[in-house]
C-alpha positions as CSV (number, residue, x, y, z in Angstrom):
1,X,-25.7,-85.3,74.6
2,X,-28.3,-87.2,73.1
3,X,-30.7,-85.2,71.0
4,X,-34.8,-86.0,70.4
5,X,-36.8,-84.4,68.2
6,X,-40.7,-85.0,68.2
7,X,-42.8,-82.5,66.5
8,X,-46.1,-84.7,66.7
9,X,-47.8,-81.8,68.2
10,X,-47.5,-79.9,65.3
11,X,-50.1,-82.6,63.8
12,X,-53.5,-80.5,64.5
13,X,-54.2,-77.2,66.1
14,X,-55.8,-78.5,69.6
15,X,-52.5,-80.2,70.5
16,X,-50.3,-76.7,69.2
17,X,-52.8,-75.6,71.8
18,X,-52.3,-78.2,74.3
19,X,-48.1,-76.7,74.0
20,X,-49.3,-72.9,75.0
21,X,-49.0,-72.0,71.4
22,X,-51.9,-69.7,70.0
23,X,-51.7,-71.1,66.3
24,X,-53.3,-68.0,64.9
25,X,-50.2,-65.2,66.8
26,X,-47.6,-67.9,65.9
27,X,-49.3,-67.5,62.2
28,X,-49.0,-63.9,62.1
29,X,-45.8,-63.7,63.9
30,X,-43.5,-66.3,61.1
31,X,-42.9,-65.1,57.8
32,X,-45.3,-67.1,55.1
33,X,-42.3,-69.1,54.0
34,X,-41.8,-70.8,57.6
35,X,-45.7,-71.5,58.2
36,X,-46.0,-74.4,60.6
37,X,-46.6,-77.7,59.4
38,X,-46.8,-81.0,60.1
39,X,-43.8,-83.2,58.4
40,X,-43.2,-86.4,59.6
41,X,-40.2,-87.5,61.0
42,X,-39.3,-91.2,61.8
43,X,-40.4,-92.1,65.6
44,X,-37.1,-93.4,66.3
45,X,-35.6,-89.6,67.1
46,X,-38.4,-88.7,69.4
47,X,-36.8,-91.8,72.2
48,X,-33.8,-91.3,73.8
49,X,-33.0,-94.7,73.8
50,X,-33.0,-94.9,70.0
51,X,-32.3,-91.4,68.6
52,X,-28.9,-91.6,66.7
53,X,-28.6,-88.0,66.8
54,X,-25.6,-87.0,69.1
55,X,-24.0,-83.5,69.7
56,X,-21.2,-82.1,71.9
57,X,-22.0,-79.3,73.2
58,X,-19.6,-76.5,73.1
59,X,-19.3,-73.0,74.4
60,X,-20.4,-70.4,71.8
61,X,-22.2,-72.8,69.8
62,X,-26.1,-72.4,70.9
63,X,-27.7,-74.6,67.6
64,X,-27.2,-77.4,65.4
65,X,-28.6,-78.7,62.3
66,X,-29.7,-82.3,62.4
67,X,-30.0,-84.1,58.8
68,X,-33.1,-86.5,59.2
69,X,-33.0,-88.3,56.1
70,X,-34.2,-91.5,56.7
């Protein structure tokens, strides 16, 4: 499977909103340490016609990590 990642919504709190996200529960609900933020990530993994990022899925295995180092 090819994999996307876009977290451009995390860019400001109307467009958390726009996801069904209430910024302030989602606050109180992560630890401090895992606050959301906005960290940009190279617009070529948000298209599936040019994300690199590939990953067979198997059973038993429900997550991957993806290194993004561009």
């Amino acid at each position: 499977m090819v994999v996307t990642i876009d977290n451009s919504w995390l860019k400001n709190e109307e467009a958390i909103k726009s996801q069904g996200v209430d910024p302030k529960m989602l606050e109180k609900m992560m630890p401090k340490d895992q606050r959301l933020k906005y960290l940009p990530i190279p617009a070529k993994y948000a298209d599936p016609k040019t994300s690199p990022l590939v990953w067979e899925i198997e059973a038993n295995r429900d997550s991957k990590d993806f290194d993004l180092n561009d």
